[in-house]
C-alpha positions as CSV (number, residue, x, y, z in Angstrom):
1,X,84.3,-4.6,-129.5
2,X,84.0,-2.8,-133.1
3,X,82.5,-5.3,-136.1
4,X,82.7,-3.7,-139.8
5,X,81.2,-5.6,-142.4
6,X,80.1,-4.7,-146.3
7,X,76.9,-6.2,-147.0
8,X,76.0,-6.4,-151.0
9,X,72.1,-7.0,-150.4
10,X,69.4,-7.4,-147.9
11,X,69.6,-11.3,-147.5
12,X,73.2,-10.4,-146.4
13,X,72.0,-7.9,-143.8
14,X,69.9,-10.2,-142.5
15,X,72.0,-13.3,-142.0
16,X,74.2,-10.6,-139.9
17,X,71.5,-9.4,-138.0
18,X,70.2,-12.9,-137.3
19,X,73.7,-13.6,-136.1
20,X,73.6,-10.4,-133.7
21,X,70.0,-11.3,-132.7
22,X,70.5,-14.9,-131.6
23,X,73.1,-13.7,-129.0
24,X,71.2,-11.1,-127.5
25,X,69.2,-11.2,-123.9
26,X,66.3,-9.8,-121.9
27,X,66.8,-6.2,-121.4
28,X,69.6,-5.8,-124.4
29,X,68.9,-2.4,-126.6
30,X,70.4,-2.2,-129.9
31,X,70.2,1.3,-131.1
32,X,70.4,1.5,-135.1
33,X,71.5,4.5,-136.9
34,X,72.4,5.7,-140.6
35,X,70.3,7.9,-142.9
36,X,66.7,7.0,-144.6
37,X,66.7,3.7,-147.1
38,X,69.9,2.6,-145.4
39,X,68.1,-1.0,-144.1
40,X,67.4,-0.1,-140.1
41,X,64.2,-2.0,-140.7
42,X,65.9,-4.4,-142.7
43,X,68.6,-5.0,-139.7
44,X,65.4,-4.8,-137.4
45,X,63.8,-8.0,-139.3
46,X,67.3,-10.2,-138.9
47,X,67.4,-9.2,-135.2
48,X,64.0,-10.5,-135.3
49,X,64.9,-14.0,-137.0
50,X,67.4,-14.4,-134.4
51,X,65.2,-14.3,-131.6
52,X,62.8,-16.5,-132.9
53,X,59.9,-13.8,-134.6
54,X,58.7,-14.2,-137.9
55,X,60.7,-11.6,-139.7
56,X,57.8,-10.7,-141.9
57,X,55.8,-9.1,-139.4
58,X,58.5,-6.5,-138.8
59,X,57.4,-3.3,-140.4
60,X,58.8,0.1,-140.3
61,X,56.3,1.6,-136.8
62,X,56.7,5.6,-138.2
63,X,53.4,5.7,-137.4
64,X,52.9,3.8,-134.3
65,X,56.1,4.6,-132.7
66,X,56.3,1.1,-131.3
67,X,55.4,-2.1,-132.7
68,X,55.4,-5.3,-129.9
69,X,56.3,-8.8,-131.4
70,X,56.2,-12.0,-129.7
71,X,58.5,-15.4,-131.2
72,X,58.7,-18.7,-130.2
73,X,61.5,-17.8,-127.1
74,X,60.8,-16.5,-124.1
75,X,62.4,-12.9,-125.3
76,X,60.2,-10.5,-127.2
77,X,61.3,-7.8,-129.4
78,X,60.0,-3.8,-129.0
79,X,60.7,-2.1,-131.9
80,X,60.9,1.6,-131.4
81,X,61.4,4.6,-134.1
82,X,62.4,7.7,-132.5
83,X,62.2,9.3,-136.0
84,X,58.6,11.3,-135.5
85,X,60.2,12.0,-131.9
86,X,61.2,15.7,-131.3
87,X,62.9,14.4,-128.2
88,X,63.3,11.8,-124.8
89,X,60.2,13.5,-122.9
90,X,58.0,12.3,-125.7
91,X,59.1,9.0,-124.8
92,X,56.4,8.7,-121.9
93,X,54.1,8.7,-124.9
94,X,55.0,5.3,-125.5
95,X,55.1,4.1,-121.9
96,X,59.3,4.1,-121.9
97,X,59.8,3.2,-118.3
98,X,56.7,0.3,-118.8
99,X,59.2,-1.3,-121.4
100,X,62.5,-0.8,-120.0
101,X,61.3,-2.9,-116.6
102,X,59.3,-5.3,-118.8
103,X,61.2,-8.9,-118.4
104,X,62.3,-10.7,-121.1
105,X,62.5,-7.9,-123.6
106,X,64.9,-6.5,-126.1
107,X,64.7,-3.0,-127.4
108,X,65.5,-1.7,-131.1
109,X,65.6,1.7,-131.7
110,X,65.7,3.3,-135.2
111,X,67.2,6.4,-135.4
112,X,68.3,6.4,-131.7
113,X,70.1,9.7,-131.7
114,X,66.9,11.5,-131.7
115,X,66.5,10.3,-128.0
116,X,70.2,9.8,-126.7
117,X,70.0,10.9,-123.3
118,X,67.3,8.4,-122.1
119,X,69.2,5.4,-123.4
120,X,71.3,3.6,-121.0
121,X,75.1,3.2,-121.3
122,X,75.4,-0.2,-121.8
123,X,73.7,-0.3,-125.1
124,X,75.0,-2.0,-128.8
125,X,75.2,0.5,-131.8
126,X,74.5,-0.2,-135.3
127,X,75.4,2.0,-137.8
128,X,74.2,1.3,-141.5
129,X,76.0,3.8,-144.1
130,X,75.5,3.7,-147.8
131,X,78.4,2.3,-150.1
132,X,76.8,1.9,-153.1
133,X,73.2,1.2,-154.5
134,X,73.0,-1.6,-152.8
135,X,75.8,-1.9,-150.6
136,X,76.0,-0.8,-147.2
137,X,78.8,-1.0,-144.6
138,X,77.6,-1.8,-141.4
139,X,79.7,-1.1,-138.3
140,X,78.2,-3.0,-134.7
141,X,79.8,-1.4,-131.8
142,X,79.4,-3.4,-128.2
143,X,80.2,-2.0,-125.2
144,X,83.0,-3.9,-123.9
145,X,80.8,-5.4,-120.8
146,X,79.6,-7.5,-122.7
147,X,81.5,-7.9,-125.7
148,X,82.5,-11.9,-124.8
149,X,78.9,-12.6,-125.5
150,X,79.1,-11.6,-128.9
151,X,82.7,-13.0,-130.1
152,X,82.1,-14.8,-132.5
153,X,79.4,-13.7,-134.7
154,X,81.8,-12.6,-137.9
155,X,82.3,-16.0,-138.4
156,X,80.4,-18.2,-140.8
157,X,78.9,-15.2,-142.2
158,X,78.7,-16.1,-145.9
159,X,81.2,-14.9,-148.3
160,X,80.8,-12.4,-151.1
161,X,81.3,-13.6,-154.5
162,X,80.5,-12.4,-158.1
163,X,77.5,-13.9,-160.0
164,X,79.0,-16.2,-162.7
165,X,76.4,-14.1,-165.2
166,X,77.1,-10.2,-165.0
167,X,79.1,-10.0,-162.1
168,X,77.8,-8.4,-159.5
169,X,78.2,-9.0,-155.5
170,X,76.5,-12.1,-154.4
171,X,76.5,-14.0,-151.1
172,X,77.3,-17.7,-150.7
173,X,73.8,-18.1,-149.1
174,X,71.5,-16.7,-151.5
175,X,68.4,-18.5,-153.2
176,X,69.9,-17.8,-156.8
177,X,73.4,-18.6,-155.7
178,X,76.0,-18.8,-157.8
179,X,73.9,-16.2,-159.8
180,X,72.3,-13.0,-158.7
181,X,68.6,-13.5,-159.7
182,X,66.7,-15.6,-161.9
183,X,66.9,-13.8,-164.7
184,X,70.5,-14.2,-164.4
185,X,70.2,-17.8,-163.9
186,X,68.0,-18.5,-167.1
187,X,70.4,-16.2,-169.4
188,X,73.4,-18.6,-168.4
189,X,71.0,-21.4,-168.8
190,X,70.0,-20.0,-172.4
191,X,73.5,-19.9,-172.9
192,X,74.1,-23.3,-172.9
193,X,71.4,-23.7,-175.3
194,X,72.3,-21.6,-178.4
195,X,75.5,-23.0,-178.2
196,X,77.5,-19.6,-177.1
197,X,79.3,-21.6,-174.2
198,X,81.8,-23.9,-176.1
199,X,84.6,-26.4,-174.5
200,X,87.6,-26.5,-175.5
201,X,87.8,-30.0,-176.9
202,X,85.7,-32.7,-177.5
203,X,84.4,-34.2,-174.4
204,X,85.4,-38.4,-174.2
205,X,84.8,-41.4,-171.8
206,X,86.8,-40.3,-168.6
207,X,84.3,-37.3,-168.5
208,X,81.0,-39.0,-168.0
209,X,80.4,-40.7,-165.0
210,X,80.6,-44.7,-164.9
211,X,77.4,-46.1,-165.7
């Protein structure tokens, strides 16, 4: 099963991640790959909604390697990135084996190609490419397995529009819909106040609401 979507911002990353995330299981391992900036950690924190964690406490673990977080399911979330890896036998450094066999966990992996040949098989794929500034197109490939599990999750995403302002990408579900930020909002807002929106006629009874 192959899923392509263009996401236009981070909130839109998110909600598709949180889609992904909400159908996942003990033991699943979602590997996610595309270059630096392209929103792996950003993925990471809608997988995280989805299984019930606090998304805010997801952070890029560089540093740490691994980062543990615990939700309100039973299923926790490992987050792994391989990217100060210089390969699988470093992986003992992080006690692999310990969290493939712990129950009730679900593995992501930034920058999983770094350690390919320790992943299993039966594994789901994200791939986040840049399209734009701030576009990405994200590709989610499941291993066919388990693919029923997952039908499904392209629907009710939210729809891309345009802000009514300047025009630029917006989803259905964002905070400043139908407008792309606040300062968006309060220019069409100022609009209406300096008199540069006009109607075309003069407005009469049948367009005020009975009183």
């Amino acid at each position: 099963m192959k899923l392509l979507r263009e996401s236009h911002s981070e909130a839109a990353t998110i909600e598709l991640a949180t889609k992904l995330g909400n159908k996942l299981r003990a033991s699943d391992v979602v590997c996610l790959l595309g270059p630096l900036g392209a929103g792996k950690t950003c993925f990471v924190r809608g997988l995280a909604k989805g299984l019930g964690i606090d998304p805010s406490m997801v952070s890029s673990p560089s540093f740490v390697i691994c980062q543990e977080y615990n939700g309100q399911s039973t299923l926790k979330l490992a987050h792994i990135d391989a990217y100060r890896l210089s390969g699988p036998d470093e992986l003992q450094t992080i006690g692999w084996d310990e969290l493939c066999e712990t129950p009730n966990t679900v593995l992501a992996i930034e920058w999983a190609s770094l350690i390919e040949s320790a992943l299993p098989d039966c594994r789901i794929e994200v791939t986040l490419e840049h399209t734009g500034e701030n576009s990405r197109q994200i590709t989610i490939n499941v291993p066919d397995e388990i693919a029923d599990r997952f039908e499904g999750i392209e629907n009710n995403i939210a729809t891309s529009e345009k802000c009514r302002k300047c025009s630029k990408p917006i989803y259905s579900t964002a905070d400043t819909y139908p407008f792309c930020s606040n300062r968006c909002r309060f220019a069409d807002l100022g609009s209406w106040f300096d008199e540069s929106y006009m109607t075309s006629r003069q407005a009469d009874a049948d367009d005020y609401p009975d009183e």
